[in-house]
Each structure stands twice: as structure tokens, then as C-alpha cells.
PAKOL-879315 format. One record per residue: residue number from 1; chain; x, y, z of N, C-alpha, C in turn. Coordinates in nm, 2 decimals. Example, Ala and Ser with C-alpha at 12.3 -4.5 7.8 and 13.67 -1.06 7.14 Angstrom:
PAKOL-879315
rec seq->1	mol->A	n.east->1.32	n.north->-0.57	n.up->0.78	ca.east->1.23	ca.north->-0.45	ca.up->0.78	c.east->1.32	c.north->-0.33	c.up->0.78;
rec seq->2	mol->A	n.east->1.28	n.north->-0.22	n.up->0.71	ca.east->1.37	ca.north->-0.11	ca.up->0.71	c.east->1.29	c.north->0.00	c.up->0.79;
end
This chain:
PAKOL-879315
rec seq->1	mol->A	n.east->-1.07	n.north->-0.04	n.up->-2.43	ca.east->-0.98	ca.north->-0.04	ca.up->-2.31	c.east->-0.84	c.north->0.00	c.up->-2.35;
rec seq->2	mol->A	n.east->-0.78	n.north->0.03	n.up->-2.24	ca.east->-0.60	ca.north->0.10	ca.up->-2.29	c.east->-0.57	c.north->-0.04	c.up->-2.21;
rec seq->3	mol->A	n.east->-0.46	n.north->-0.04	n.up->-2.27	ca.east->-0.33	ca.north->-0.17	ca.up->-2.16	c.east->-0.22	c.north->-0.08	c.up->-2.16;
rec seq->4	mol->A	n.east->-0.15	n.north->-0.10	n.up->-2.04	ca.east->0.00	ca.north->-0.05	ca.up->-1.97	c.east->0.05	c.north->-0.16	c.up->-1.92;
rec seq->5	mol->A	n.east->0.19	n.north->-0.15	n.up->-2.00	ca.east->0.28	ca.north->-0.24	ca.up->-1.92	c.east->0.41	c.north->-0.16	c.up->-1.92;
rec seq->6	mol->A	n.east->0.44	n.north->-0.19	n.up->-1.81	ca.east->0.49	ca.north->-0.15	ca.up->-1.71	c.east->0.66	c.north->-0.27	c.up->-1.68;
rec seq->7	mol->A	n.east->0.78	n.north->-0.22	n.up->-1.69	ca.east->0.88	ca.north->-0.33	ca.up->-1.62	c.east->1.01	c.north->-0.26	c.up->-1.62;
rec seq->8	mol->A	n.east->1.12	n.north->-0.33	n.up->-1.56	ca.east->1.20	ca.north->-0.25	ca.up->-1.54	c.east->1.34	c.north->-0.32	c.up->-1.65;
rec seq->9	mol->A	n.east->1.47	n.north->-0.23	n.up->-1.61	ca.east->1.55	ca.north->-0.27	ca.up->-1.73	c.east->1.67	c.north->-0.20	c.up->-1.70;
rec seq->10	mol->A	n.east->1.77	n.north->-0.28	n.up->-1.67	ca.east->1.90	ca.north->-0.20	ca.up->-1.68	c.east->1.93	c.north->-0.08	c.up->-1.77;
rec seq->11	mol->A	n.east->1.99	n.north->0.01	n.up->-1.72	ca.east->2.02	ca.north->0.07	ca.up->-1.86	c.east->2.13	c.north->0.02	c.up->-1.93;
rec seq->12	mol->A	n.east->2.22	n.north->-0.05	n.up->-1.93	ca.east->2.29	ca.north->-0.16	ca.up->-2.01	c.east->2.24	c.north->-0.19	c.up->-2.08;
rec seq->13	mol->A	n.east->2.11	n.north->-0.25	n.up->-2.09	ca.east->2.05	ca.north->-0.33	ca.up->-2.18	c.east->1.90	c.north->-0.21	c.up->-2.28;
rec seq->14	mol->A	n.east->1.93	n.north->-0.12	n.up->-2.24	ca.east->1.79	ca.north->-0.01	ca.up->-2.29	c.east->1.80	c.north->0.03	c.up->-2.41;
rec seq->15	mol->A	n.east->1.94	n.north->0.03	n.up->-2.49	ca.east->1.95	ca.north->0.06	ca.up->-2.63	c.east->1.90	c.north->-0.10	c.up->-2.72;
rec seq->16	mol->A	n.east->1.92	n.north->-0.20	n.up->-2.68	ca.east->1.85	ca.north->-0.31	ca.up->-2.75	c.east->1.71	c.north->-0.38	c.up->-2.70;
rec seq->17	mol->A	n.east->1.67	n.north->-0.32	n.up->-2.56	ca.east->1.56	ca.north->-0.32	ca.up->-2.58	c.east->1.45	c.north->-0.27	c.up->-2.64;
rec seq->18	mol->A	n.east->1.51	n.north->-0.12	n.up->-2.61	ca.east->1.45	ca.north->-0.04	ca.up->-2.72	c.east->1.41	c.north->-0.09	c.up->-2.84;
rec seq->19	mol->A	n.east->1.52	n.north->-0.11	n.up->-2.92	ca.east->1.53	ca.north->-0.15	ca.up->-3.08	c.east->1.46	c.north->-0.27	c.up->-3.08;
rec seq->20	mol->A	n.east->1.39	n.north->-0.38	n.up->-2.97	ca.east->1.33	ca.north->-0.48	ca.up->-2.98	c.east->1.21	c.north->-0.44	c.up->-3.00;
rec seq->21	mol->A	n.east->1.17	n.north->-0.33	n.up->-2.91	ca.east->1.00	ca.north->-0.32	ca.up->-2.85	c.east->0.99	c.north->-0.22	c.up->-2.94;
rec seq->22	mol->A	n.east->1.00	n.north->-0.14	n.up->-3.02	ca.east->1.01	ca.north->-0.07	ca.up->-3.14	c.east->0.96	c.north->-0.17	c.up->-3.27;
rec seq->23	mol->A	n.east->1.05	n.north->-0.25	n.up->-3.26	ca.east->1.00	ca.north->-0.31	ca.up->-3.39	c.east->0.88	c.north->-0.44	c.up->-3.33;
rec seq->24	mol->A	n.east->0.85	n.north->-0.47	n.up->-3.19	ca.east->0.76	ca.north->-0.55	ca.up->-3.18	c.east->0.64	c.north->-0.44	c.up->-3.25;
rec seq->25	mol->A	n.east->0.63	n.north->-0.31	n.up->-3.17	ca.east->0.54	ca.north->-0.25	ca.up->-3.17	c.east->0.47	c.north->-0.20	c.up->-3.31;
rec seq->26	mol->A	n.east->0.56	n.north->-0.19	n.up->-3.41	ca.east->0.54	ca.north->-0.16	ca.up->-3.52	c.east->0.51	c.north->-0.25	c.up->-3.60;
rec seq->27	mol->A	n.east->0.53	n.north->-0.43	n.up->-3.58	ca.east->0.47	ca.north->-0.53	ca.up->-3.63	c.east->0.35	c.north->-0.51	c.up->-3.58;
rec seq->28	mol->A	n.east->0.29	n.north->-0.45	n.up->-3.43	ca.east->0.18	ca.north->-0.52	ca.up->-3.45	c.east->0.06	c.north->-0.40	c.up->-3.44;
rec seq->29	mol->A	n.east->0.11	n.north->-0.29	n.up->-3.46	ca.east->0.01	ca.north->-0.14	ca.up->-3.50	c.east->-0.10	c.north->-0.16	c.up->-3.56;
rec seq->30	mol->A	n.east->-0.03	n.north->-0.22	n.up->-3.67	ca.east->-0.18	ca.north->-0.22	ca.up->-3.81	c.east->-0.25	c.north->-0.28	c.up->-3.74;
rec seq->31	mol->A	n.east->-0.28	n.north->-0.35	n.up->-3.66	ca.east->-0.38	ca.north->-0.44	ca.up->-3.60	c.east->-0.44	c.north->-0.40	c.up->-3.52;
rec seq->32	mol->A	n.east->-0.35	n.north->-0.30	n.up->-3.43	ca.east->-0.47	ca.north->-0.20	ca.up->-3.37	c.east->-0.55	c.north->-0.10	c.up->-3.35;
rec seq->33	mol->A	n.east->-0.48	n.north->0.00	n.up->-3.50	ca.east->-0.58	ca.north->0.07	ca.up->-3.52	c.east->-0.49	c.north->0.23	c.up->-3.44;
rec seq->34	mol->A	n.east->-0.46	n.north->0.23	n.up->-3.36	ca.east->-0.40	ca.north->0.33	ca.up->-3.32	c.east->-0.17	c.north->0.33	c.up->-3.29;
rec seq->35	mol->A	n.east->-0.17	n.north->0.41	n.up->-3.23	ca.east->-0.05	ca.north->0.40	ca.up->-3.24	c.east->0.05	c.north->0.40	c.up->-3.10;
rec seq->36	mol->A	n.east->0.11	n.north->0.27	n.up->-3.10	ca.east->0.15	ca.north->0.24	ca.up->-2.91	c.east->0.23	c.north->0.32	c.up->-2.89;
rec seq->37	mol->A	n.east->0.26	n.north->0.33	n.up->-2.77	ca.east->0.38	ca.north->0.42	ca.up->-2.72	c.east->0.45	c.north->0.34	c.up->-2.68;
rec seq->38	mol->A	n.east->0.56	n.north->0.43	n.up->-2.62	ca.east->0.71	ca.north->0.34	ca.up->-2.52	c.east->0.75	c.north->0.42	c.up->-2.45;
rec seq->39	mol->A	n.east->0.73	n.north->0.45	n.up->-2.33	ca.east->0.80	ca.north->0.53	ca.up->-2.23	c.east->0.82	c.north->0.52	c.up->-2.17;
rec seq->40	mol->A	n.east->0.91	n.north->0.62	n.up->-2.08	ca.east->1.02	ca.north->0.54	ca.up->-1.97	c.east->1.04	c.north->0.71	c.up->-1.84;
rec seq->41	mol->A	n.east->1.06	n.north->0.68	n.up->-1.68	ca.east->1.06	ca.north->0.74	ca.up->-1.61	c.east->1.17	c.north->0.80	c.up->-1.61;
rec seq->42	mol->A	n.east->1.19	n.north->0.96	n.up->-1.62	ca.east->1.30	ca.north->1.03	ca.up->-1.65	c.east->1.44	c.north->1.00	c.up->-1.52;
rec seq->43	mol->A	n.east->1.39	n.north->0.96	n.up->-1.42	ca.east->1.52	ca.north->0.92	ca.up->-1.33	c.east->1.53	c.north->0.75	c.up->-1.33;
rec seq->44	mol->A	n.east->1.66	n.north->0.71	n.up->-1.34	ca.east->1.69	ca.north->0.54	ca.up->-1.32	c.east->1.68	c.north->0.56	c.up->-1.11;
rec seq->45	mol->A	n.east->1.73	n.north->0.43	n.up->-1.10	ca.east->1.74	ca.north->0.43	ca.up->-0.95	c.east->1.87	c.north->0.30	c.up->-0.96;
rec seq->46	mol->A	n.east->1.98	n.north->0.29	n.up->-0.92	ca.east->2.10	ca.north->0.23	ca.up->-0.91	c.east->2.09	c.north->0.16	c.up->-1.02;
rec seq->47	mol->A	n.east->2.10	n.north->0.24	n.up->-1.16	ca.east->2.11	ca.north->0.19	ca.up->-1.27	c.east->2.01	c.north->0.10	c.up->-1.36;
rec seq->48	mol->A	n.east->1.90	n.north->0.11	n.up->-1.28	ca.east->1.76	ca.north->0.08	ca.up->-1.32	c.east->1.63	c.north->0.16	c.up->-1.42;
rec seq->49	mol->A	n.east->1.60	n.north->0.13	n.up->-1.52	ca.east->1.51	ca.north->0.20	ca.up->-1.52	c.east->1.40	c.north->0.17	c.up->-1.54;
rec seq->50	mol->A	n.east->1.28	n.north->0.25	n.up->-1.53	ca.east->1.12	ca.north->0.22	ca.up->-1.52	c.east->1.08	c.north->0.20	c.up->-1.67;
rec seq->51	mol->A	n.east->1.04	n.north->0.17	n.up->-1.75	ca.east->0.95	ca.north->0.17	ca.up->-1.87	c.east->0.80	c.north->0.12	c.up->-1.92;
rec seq->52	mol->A	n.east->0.72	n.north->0.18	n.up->-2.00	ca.east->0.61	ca.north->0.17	ca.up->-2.00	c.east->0.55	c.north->0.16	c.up->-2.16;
rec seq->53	mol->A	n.east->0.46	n.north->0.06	n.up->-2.14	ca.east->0.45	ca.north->0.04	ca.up->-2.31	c.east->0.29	c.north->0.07	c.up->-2.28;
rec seq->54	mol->A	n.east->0.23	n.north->0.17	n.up->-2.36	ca.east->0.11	ca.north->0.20	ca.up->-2.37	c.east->0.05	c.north->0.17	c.up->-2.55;
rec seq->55	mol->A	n.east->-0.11	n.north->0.08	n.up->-2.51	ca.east->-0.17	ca.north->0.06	ca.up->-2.64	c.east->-0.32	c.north->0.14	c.up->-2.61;
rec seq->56	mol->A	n.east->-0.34	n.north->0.20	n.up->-2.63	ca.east->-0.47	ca.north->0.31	ca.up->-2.64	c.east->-0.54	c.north->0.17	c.up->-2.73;
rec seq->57	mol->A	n.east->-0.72	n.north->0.14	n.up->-2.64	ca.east->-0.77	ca.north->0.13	ca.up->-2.76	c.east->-0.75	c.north->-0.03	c.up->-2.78;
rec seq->58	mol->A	n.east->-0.71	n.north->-0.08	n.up->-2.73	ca.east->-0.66	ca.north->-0.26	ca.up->-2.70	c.east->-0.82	c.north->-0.31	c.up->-2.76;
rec seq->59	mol->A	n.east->-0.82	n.north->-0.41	n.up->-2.81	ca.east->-0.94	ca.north->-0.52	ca.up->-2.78	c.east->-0.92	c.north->-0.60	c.up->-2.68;
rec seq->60	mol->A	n.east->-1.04	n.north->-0.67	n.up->-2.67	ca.east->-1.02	ca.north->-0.80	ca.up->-2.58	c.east->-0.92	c.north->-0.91	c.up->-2.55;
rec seq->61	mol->A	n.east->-0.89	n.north->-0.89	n.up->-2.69	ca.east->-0.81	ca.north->-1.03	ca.up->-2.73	c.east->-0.68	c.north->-1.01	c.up->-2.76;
rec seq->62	mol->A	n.east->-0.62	n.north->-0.84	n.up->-2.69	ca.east->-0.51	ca.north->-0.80	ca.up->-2.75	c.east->-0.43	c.north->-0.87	c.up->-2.66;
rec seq->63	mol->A	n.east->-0.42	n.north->-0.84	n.up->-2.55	ca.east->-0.34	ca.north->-0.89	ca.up->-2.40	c.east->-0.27	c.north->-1.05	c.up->-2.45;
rec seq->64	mol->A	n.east->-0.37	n.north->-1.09	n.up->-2.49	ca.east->-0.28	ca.north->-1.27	ca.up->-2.54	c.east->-0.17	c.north->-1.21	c.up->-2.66;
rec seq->65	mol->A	n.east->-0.22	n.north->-1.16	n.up->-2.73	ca.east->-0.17	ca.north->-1.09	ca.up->-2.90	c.east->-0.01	c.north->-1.04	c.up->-2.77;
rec seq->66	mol->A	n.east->-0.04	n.north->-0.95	n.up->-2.77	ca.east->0.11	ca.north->-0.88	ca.up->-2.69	c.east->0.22	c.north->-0.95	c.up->-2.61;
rec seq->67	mol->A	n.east->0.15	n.north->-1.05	n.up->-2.54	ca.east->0.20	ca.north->-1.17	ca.up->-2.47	c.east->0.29	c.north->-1.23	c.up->-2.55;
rec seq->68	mol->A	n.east->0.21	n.north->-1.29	n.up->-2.67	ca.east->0.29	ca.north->-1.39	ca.up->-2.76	c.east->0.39	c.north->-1.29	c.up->-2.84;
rec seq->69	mol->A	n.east->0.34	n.north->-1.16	n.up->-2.89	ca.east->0.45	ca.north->-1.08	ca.up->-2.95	c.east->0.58	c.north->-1.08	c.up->-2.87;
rec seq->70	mol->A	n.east->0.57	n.north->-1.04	n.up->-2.70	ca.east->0.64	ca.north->-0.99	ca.up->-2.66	c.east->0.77	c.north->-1.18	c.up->-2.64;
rec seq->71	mol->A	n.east->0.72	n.north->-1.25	n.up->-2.62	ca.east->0.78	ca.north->-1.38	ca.up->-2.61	c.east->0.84	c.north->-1.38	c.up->-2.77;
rec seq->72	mol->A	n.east->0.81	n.north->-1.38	n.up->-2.87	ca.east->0.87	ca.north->-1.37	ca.up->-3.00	c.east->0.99	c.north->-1.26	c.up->-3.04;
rec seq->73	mol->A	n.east->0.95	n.north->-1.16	n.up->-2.98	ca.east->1.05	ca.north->-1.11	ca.up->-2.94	c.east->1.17	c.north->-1.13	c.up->-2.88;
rec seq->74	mol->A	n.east->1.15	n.north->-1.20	n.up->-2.74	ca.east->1.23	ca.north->-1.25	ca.up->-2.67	c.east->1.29	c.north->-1.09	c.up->-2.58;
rec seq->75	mol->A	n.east->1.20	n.north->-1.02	n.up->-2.57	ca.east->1.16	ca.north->-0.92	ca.up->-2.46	c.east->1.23	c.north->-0.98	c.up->-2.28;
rec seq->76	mol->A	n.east->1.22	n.north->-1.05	n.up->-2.24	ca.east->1.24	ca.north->-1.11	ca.up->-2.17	c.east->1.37	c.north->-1.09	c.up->-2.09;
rec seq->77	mol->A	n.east->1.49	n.north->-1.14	n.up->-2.20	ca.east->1.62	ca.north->-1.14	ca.up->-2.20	c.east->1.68	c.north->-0.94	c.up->-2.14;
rec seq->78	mol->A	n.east->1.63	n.north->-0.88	n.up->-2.15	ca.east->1.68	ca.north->-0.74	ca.up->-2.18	c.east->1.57	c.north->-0.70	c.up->-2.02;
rec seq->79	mol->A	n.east->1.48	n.north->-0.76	n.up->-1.99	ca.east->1.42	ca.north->-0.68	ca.up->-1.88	c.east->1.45	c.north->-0.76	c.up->-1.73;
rec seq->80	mol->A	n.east->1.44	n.north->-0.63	n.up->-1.61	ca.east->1.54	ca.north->-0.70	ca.up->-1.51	c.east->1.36	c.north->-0.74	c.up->-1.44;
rec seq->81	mol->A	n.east->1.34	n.north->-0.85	n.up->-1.45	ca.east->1.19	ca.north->-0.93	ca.up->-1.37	c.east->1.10	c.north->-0.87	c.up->-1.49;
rec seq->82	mol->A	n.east->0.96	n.north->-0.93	n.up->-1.39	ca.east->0.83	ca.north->-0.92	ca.up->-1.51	c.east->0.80	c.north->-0.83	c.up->-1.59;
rec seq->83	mol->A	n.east->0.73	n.north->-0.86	n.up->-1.68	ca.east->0.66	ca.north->-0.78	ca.up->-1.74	c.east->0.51	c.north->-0.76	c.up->-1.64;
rec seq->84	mol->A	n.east->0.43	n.north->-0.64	n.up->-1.61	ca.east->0.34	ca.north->-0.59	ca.up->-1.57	c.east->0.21	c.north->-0.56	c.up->-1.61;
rec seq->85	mol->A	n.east->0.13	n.north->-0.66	n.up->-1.66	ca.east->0.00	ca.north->-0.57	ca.up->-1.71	c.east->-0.10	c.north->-0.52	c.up->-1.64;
rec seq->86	mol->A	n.east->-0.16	n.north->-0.41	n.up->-1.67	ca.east->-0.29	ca.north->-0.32	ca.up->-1.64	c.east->-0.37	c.north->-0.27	c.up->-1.74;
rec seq->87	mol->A	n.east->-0.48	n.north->-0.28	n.up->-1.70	ca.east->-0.59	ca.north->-0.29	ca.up->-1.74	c.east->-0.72	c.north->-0.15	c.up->-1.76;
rec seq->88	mol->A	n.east->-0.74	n.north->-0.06	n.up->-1.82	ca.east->-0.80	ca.north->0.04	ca.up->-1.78	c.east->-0.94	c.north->0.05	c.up->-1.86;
rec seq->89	mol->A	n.east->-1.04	n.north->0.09	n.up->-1.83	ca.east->-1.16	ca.north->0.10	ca.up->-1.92	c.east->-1.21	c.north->0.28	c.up->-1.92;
rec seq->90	mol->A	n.east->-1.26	n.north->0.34	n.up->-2.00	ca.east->-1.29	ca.north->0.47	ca.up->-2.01	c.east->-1.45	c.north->0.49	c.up->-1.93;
rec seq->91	mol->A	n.east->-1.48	n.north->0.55	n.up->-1.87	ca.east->-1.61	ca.north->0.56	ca.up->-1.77	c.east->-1.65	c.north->0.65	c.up->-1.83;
rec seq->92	mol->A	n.east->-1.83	n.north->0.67	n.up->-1.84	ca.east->-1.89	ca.north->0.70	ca.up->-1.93	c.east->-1.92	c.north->0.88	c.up->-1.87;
rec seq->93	mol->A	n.east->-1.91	n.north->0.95	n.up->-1.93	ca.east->-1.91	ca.north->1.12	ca.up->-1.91	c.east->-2.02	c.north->1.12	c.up->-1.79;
rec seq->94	mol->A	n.east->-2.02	n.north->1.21	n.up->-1.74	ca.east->-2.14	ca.north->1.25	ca.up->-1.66	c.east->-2.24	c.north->1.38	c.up->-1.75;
rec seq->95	mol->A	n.east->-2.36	n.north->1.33	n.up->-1.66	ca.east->-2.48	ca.north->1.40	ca.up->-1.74	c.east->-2.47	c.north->1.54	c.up->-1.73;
end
């Protein structure tokens, strides 16, 4: 399964969240085997911007794993409202 999360974030605050979710993400790589992303929607909207944390490849048990990362973090403080998760599964080729 992939997970996307999805939240929003002053840009005030995007150079140290960055530098947070960077190093969340790179604590917890080795664990999953592939390599997360972090991206963000090329326009803000009244100084807002969109961002998106992609894990290709998640386990089951990652979503708690990210949860507790992102709270250790203290991710929280830097984003303007929730964090977003989604959920995607890969559908099997046609014949």
C-alpha cells in the first residue's frame, strides 16, 4: 500500500518544517525499504501552503509508526490544522 499525507502550513513556518519532516523521514526510511517523498503545491493561497508526504510501499503497521514519528517530531507545532491520511492499494493488472 502507498500512504499520503496531505496538510497545510504557513509559509512562515515551511523552512523548519521542512528541516523537521526531512529528518523525521530519514529516521525512519531504513524501515521501509523505499524512499519517502515531501511535496508541496507549486501555488500558496493567502500565504498558505499545501504539502504532501508520500511513502510508497507502507506496511500495515506503518500508519501508527508515522503517527508516533510525526508526534516526536512535534510536526504539529509548524502545521496550520490536521494532518491528513490516505490510504491507496495497487489493483491487480488486467488480463
Amino acid at each position: 500500500m502507498d500512504l499520503y499525507v496531505y496538510y497545510k502550513v504557513q509559509a512562515a513556518h515551511a523552512a523548519a518544517l521542512r528541516e523537521a519532516v526531512i529528518a523525521m523521514q530519514a529516521a525512519l526510511a531504513p524501515g521501509l525499504g523505499v524512499a519517502p517523498q515531501l511535496k508541496r503545491r507549486p501555488q500558496a493561497q493567502d500565504g498558505v501552503q499545501t504539502w504532501m508526504e508520500v511513502y510508497p510501499g507502507a506496511t500495515a503497521a506503518f500508519p501508527a509508526q508515522l503517527d508516533a514519528a510525526a508526534a516526536h517530531a512535534g510536526l504539529a507545532r509548524w502545521t496550520a490544522g490536521p494532518r491528513h491520511v490516505e490510504i491507496f492499494e495497487d489493483l491487480p493488472p488486467c488480463a
